[in-house]
ZANUVO-930023 format. One record per residue (C-alpha): residue number from 1; residue in one letter; x, y, z. Coordinates in steps of 0.1 Angstrom, whole numbers, plus 5000, padded with zeros to 4 digits. Example, Ala and Ser with C-alpha at 12.3 -4.5 7.8 and 13.67 -1.06 7.14 Angstrom:
REM ZANUVO-930023
<node resi="1" resn="a" c1="5123" c2="4955" c3="5078"/>
<node resi="2" resn="s" c1="5137" c2="4989" c3="5071"/>
END
This chain:
REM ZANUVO-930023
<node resi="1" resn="x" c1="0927" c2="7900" c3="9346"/>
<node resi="2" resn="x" c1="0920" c2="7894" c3="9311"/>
<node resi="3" resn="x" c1="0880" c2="7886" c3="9314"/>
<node resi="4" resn="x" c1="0879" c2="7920" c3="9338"/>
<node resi="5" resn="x" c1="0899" c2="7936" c3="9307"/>
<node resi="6" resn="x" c1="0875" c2="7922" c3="9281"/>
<node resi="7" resn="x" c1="0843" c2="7930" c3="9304"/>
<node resi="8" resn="x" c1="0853" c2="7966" c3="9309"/>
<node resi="9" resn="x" c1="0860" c2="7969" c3="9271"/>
<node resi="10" resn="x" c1="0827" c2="7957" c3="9261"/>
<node resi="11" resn="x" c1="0813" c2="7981" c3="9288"/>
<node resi="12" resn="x" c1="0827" c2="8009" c3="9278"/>
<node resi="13" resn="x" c1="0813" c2="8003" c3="9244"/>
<node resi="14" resn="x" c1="0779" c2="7996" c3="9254"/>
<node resi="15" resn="x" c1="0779" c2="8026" c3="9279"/>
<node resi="16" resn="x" c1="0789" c2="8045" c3="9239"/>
<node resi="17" resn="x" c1="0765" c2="8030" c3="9216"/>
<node resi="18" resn="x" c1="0736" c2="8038" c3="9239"/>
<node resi="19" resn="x" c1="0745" c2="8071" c3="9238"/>
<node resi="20" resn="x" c1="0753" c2="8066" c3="9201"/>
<node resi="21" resn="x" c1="0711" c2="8049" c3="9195"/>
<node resi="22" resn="x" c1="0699" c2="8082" c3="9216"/>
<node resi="23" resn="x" c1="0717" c2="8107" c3="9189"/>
<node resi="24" resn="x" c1="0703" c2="8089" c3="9157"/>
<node resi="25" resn="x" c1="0665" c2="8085" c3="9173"/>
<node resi="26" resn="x" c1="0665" c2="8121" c3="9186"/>
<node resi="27" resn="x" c1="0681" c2="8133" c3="9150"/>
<node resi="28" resn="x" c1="0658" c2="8107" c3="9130"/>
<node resi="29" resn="x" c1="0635" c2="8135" c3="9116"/>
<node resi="30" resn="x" c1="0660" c2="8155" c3="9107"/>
<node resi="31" resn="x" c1="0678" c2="8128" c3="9090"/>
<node resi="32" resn="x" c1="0668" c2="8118" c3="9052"/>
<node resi="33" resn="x" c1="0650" c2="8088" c3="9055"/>
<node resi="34" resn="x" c1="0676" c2="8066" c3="9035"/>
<node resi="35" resn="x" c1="0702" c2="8082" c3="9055"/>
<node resi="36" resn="x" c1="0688" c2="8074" c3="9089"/>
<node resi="37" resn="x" c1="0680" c2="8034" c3="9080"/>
<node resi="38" resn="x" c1="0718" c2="8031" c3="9066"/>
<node resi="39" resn="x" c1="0733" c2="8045" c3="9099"/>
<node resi="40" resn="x" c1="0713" c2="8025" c3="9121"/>
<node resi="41" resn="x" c1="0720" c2="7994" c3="9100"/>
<node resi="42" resn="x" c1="0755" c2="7999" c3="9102"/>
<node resi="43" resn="x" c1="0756" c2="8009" c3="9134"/>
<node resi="44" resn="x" c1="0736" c2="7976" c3="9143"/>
<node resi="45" resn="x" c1="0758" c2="7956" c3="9131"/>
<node resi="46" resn="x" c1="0790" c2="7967" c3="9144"/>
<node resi="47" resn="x" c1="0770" c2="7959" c3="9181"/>
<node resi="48" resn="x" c1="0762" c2="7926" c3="9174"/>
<node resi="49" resn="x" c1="0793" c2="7915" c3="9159"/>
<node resi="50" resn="x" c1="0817" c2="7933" c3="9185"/>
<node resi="51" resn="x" c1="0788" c2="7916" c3="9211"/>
<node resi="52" resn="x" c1="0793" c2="7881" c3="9197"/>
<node resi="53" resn="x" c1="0834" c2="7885" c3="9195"/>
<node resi="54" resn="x" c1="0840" c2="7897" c3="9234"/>
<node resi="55" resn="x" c1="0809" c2="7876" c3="9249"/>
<node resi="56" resn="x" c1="0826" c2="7841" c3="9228"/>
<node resi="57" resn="x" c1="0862" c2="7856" c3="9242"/>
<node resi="58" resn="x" c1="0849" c2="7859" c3="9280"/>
<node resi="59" resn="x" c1="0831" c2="7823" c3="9277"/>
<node resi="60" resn="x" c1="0863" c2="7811" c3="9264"/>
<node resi="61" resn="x" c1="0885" c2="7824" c3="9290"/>
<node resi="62" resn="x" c1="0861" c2="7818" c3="9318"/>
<node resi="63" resn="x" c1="0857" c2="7782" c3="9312"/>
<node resi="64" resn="x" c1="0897" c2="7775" c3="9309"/>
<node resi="65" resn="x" c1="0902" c2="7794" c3="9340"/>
<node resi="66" resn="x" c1="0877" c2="7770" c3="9358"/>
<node resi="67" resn="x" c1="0887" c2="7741" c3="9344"/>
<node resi="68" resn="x" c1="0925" c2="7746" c3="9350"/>
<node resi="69" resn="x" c1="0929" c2="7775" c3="9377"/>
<node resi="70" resn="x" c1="0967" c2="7769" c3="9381"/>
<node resi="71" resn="x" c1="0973" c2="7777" c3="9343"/>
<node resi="72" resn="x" c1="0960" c2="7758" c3="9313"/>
<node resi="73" resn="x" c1="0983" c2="7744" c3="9287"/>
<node resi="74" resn="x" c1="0955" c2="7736" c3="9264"/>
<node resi="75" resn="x" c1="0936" c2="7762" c3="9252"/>
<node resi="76" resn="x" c1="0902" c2="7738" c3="9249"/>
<node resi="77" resn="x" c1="0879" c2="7753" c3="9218"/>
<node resi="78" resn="x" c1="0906" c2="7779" c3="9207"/>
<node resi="79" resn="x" c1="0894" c2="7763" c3="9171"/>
<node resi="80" resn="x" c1="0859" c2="7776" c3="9175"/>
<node resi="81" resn="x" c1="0870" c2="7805" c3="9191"/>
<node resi="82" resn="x" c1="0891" c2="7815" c3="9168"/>
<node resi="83" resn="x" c1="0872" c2="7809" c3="9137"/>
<node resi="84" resn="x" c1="0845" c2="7831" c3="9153"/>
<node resi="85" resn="x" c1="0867" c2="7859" c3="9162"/>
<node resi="86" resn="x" c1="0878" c2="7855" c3="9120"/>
<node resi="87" resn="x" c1="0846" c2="7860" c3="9104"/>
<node resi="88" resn="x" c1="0840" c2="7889" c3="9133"/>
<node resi="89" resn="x" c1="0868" c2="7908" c3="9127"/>
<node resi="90" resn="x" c1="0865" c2="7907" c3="9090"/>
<node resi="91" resn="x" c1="0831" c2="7918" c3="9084"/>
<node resi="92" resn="x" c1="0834" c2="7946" c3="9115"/>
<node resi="93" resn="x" c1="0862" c2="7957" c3="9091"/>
<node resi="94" resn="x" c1="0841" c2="7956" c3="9061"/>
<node resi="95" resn="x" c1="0814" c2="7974" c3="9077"/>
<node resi="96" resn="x" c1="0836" c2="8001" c3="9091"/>
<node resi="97" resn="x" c1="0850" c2="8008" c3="9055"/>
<node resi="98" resn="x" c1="0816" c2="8012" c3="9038"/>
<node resi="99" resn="x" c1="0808" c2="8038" c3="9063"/>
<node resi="100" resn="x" c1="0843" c2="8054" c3="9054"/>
<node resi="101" resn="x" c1="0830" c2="8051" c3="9016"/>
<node resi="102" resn="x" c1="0797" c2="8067" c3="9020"/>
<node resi="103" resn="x" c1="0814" c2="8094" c3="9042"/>
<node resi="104" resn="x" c1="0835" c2="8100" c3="9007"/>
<node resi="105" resn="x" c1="0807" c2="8098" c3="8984"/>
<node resi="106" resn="x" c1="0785" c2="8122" c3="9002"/>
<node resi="107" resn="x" c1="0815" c2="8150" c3="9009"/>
<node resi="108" resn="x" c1="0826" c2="8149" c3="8971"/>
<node resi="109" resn="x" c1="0786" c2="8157" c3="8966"/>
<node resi="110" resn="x" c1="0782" c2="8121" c3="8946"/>
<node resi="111" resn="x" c1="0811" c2="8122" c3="8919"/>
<node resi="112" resn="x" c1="0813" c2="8085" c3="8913"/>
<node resi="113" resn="x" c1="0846" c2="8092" c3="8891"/>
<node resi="114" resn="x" c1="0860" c2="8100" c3="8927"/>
<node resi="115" resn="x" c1="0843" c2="8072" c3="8945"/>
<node resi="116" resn="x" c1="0851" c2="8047" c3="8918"/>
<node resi="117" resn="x" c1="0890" c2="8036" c3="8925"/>
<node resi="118" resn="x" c1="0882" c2="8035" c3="8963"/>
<node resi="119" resn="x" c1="0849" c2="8012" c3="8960"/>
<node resi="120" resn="x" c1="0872" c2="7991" c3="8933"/>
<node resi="121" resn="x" c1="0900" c2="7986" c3="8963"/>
<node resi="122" resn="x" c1="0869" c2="7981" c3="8986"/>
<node resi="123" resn="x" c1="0853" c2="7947" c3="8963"/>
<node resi="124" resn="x" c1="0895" c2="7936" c3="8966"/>
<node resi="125" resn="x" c1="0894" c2="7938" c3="9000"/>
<node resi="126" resn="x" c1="0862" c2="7921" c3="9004"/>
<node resi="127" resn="x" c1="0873" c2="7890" c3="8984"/>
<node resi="128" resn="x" c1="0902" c2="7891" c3="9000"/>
<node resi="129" resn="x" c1="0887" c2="7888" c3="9033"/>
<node resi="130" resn="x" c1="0870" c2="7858" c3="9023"/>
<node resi="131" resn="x" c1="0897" c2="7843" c3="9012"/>
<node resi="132" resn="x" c1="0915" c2="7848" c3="9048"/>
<node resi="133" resn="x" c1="0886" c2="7835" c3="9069"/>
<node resi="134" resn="x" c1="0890" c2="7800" c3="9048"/>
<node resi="135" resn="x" c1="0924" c2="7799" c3="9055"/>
<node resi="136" resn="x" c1="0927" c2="7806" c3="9087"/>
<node resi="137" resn="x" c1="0899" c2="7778" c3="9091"/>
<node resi="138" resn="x" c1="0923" c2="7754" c3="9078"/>
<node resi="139" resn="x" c1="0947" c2="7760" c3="9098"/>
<node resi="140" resn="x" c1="0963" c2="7734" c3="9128"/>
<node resi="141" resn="x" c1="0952" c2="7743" c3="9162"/>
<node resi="142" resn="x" c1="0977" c2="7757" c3="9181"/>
<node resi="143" resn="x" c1="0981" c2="7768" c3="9220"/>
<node resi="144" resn="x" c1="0983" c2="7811" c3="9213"/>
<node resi="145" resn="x" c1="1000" c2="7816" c3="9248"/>
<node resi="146" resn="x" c1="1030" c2="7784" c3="9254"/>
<node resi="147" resn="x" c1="1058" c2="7779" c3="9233"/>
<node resi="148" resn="x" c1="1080" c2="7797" c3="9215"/>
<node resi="149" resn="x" c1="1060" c2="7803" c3="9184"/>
<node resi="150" resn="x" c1="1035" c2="7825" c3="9187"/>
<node resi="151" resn="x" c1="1004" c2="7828" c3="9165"/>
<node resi="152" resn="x" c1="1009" c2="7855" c3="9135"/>
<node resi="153" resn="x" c1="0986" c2="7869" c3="9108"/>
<node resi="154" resn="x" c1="0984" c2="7845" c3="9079"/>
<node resi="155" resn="x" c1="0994" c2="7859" c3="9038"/>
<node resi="156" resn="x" c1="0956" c2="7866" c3="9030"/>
<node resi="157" resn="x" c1="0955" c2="7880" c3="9063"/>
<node resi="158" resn="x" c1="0986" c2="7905" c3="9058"/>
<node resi="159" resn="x" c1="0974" c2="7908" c3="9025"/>
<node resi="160" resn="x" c1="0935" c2="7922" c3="9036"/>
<node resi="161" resn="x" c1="0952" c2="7942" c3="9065"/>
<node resi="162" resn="x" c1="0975" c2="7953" c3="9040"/>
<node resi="163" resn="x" c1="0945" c2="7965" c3="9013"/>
<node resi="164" resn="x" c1="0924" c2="7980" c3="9043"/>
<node resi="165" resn="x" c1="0949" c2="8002" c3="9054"/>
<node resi="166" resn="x" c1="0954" c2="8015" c3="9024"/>
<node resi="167" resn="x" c1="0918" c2="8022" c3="9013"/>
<node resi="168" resn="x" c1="0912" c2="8040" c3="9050"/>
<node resi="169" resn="x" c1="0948" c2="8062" c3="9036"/>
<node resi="170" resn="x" c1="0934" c2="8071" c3="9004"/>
<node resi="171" resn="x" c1="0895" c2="8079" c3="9015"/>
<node resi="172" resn="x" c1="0914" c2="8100" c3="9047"/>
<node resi="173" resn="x" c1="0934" c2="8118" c3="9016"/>
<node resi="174" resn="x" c1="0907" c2="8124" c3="8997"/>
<node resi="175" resn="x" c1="0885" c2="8141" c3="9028"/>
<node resi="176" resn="x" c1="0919" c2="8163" c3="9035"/>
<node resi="177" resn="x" c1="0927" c2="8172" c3="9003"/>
<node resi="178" resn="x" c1="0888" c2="8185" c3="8998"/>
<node resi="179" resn="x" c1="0891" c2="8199" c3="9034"/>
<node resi="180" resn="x" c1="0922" c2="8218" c3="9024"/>
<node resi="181" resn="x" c1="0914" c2="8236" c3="8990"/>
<node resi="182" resn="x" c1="0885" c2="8246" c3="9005"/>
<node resi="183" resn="x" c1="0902" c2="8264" c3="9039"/>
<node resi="184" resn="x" c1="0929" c2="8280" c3="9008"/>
<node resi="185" resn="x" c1="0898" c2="8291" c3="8992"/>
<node resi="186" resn="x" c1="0882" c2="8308" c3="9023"/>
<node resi="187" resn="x" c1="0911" c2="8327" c3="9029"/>
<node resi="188" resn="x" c1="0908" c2="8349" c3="8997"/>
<node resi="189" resn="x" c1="0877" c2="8358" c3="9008"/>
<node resi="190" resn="x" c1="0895" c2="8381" c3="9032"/>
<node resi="191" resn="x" c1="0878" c2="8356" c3="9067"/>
<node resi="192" resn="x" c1="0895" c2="8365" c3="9096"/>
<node resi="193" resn="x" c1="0911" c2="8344" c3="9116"/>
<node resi="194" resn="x" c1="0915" c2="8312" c3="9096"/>
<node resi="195" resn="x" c1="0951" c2="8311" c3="9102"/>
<node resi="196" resn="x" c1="0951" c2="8307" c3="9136"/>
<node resi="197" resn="x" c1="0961" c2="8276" c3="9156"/>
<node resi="198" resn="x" c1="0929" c2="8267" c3="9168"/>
<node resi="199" resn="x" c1="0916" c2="8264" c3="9132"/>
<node resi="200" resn="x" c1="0944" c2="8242" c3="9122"/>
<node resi="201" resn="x" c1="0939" c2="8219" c3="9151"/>
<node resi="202" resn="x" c1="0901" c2="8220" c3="9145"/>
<node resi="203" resn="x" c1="0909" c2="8209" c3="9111"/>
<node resi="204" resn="x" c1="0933" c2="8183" c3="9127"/>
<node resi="205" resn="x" c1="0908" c2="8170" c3="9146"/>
<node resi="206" resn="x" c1="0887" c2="8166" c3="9115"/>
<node resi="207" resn="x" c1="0912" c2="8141" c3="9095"/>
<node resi="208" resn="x" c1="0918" c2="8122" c3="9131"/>
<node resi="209" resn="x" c1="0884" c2="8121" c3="9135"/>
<node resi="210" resn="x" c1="0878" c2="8106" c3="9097"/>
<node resi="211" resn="x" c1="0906" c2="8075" c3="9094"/>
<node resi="212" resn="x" c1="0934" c2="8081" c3="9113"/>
<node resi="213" resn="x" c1="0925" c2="8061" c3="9143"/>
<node resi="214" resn="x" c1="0915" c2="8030" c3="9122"/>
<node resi="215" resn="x" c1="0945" c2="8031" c3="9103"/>
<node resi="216" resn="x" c1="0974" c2="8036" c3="9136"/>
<node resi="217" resn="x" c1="0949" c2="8005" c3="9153"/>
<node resi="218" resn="x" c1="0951" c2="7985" c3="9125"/>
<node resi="219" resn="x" c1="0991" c2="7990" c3="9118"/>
<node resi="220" resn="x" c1="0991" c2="7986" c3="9158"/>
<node resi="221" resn="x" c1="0980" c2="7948" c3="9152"/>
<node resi="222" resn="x" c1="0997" c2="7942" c3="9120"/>
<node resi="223" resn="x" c1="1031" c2="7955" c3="9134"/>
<node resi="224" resn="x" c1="1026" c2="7934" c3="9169"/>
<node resi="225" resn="x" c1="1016" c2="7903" c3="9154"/>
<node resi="226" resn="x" c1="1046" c2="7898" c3="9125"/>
<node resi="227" resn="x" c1="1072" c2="7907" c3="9160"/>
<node resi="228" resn="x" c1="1056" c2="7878" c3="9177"/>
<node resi="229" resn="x" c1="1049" c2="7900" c3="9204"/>
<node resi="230" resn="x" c1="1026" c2="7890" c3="9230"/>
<node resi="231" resn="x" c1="1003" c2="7923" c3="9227"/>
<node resi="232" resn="x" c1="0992" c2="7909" c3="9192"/>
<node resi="233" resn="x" c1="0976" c2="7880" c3="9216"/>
<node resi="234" resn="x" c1="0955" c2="7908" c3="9234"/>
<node resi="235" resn="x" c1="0952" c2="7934" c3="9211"/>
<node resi="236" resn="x" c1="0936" c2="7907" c3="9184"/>
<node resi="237" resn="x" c1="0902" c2="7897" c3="9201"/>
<node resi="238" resn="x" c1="0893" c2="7930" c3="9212"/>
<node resi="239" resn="x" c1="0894" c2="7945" c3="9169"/>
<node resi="240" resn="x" c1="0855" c2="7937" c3="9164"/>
<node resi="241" resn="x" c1="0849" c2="7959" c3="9197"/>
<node resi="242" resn="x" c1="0873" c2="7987" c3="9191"/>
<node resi="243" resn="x" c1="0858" c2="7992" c3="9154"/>
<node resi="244" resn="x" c1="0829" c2="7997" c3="9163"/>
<node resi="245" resn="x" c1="0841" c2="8016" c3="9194"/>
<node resi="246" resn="x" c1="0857" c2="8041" c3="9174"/>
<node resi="247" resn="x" c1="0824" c2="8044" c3="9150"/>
<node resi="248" resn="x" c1="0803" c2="8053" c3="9179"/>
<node resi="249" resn="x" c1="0825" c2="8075" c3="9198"/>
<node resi="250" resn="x" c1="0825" c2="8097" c3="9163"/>
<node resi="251" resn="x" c1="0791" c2="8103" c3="9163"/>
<node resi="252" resn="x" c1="0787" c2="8111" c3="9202"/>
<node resi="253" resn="x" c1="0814" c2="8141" c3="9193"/>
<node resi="254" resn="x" c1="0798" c2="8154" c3="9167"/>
<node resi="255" resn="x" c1="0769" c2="8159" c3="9184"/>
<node resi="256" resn="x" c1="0785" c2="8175" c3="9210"/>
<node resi="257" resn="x" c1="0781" c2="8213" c3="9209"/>
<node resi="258" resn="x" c1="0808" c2="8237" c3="9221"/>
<node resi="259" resn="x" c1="0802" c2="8253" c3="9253"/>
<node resi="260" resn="x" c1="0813" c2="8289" c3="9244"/>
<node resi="261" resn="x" c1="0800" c2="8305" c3="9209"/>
<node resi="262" resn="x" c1="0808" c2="8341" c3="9212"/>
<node resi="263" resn="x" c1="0841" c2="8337" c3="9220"/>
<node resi="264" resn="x" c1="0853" c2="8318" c3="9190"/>
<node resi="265" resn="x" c1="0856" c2="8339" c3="9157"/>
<node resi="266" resn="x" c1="0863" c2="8304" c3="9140"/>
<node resi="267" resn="x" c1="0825" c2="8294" c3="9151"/>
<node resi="268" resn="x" c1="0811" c2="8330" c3="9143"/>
<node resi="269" resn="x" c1="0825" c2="8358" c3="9119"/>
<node resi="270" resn="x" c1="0816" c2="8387" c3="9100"/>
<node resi="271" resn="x" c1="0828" c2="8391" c3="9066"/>
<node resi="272" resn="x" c1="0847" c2="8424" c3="9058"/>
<node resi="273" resn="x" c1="0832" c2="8433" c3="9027"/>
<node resi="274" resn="x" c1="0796" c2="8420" c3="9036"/>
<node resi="275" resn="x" c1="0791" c2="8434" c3="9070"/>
<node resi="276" resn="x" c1="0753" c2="8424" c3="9071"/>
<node resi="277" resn="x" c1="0757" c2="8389" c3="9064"/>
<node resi="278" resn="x" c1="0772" c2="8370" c3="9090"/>
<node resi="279" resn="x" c1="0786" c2="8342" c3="9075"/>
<node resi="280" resn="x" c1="0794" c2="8307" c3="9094"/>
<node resi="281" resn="x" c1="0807" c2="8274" c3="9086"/>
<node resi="282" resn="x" c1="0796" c2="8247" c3="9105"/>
<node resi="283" resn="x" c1="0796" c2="8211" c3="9107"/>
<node resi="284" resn="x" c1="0763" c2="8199" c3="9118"/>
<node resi="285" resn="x" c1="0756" c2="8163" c3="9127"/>
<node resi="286" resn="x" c1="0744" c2="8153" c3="9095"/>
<node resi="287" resn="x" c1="0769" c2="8170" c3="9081"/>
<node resi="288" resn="x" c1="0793" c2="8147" c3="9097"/>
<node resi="289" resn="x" c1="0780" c2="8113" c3="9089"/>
<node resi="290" resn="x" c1="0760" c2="8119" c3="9058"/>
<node resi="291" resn="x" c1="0747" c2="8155" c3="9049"/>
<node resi="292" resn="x" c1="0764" c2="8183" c3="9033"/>
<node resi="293" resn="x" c1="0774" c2="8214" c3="9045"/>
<node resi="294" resn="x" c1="0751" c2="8244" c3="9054"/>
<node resi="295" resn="x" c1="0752" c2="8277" c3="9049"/>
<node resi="296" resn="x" c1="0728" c2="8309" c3="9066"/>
<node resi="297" resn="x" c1="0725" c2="8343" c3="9065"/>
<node resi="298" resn="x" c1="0705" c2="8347" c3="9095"/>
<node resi="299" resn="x" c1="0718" c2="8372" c3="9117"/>
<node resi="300" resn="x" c1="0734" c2="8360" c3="9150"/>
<node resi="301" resn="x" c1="0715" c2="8323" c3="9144"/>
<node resi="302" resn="x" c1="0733" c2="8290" c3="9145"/>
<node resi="303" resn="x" c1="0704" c2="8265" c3="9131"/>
<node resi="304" resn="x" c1="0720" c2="8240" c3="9144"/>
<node resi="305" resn="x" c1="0742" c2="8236" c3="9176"/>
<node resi="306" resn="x" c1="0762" c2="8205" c3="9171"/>
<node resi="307" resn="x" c1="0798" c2="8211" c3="9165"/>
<node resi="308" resn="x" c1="0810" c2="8240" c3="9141"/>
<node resi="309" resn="x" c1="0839" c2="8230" c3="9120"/>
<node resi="310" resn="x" c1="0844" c2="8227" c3="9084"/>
<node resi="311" resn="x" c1="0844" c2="8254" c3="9054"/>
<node resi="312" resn="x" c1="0828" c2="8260" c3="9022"/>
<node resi="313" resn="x" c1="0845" c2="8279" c3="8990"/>
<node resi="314" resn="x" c1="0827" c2="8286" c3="8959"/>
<node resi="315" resn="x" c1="0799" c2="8313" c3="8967"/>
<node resi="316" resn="x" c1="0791" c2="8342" c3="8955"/>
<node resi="317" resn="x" c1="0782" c2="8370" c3="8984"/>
<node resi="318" resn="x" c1="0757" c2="8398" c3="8977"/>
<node resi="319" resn="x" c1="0751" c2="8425" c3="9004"/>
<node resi="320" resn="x" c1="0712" c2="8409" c3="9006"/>
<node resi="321" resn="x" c1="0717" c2="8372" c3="8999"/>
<node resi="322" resn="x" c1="0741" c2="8346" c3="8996"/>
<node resi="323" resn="x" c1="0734" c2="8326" c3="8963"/>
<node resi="324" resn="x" c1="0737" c2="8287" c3="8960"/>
<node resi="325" resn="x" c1="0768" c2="8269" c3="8959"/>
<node resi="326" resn="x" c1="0774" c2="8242" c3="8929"/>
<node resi="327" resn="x" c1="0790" c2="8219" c3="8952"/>
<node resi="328" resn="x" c1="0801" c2="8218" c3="8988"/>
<node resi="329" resn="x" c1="0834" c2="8208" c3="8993"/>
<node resi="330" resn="x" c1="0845" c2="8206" c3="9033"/>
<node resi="331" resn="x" c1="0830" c2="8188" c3="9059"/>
<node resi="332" resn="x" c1="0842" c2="8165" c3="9089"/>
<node resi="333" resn="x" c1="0835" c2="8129" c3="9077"/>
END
């Protein structure tokens, strides 16, 4: 049950990052170059190390199962094993937060004071990180699964979950914050419709879509481990996996484009006092990973079909043009 559990895991996220490698080449021209190489490096990596963390699970299972069908009571290798699922989870984490950082950088339009506490917290939790994967190394080997003591995170362990989680908190309050005074903003502008439900939960969406999931996974594993419960013991060696589950699955949505545009005065909208402009506010895909937001005065034309979500503020509107904003302040990271 566990290998089928593991296997279906692991296909489920293959089935996703194909999917995920189909968006990025079909988007790669329309992607700055830098942009494009940073994704798919990232993107890469998270594969591989979620690949090496399930396959080095299902060998390990599989060859205790074979060599002791009626129920092992040595886990033979759990050493290796576990040292490998370590430096797995550890650097899938790592990874996951840079992406969470460049996400920040790009919506606050490149204001390093912003950036600065966050990638501070970020070089902590990198040393930190290290400093758990040689612990952990030196620790006894112990059977996960008999006896009354189960395995739980170690101090520099606690400690990195402990910094992680609260760098994902403050980049997600950052990106809502921004979010937020922006919405405010749009509804001086007299927009209709912006208070309605389906806004707000679009905007939910949005934060959910940014951090949220890491951080209610991550406090899922920190809480289950320090209760000695037994879900720690399968939650744990699926982390790599789910990282870069999550990752994938974020950029398959936003490329997703809503099946009904005319129906939804939050996609499409005219202005009140500028009835010849139609105004929109969309979140395109580069918008969601690494772009900033766009704006048109084009007339009943969506550039770009992707997903439409996300606001901007500070722009002047004429009755012929719509002049250029200083800084763009909302979009779905």
């Amino acid at each position: 049950m566990y290998v089928h559990l593991l296997s279906h895991l692991l296909g489920v996220y293959v089935a996703t990052f194909i999917r995920h490698v189909q968006i990025l080449v079909r988007r790669q021209k329309k992607l700055p170059p830098k942009a494009f190489i940073y994704l798919s490096t990232a993107s890469l990596l998270l594969f591989v190390i979620a690949t090496i963390t399930m396959v080095a699970d299902i060998i390990f299972a599989t060859q205790n199962i074979l060599a002791n069908p009626t129920g092992p009571n040595d886990f033979f290798g759990y050493a290796k094993r576990r040292d490998i699922k370590s430096v797995c989870s550890t650097f899938a984490i790592a990874v996951s937060d840079t992406v969470l950082l460049y996400r920040l950088y790009i919506l606050y339009n490149s204001r390093l004071r912003i950036v600065a506490l966050p990638l501070l917290v970020f070089m902590v939790e990198c040393g930190i990180g290290t400093w758990s994967i040689i612990s952990l190394s030196q620790q006894n080997n112990i059977d996960p699964w008999i006896g009354d003591h189960l395995r739980k995170l170690t101090l520099s362990q606690n400690i990195f979950g402990f910094i992680s989680t609260g760098l994902n908190v403050m980049c997600t309050s950052l990106i809502v914050a921004c979010m937020w005074r922006s919405h405010r903003r749009l509804l001086a502008t007299g927009v209709p419709d912006l208070q309605s439900p389906s806004a707000y939960l679009r905007v939910g969406a949005i934060i959910i879509n940014s951090a949220i999931i890491n951080i209610v996974w991550w406090l899922t594993v920190f809480v289950t481990s320090n209760v000695s419960s037994v879900v720690y013991q399968v939650l744990d060696p699926s982390y790599a996996c789910v990282t870069g589950l999550i990752f994938s699955a974020i950029i398959v949505s936003a490329s997703r484009a809503p099946s009904k545009w005319s129906h939804s005065p939050l996609f499409l909208f005219h202005p009140k006092p500028f009835p010849k402009i139609v105004l929109y506010y969309q979140l395109t895909f580069q918008q969601t990973i690494c772009w900033r937001p766009v704006f048109s005065q084009r007339t009943h034309h969506l550039p770009w079909r992707d997903q439409i979500m996300g606001c901007h503020s500070k722009r002047q509107f004429t009755n012929d043009r719509v002049r250029d904003m200083k800084s763009p302040e909302a979009t779905l990271v």
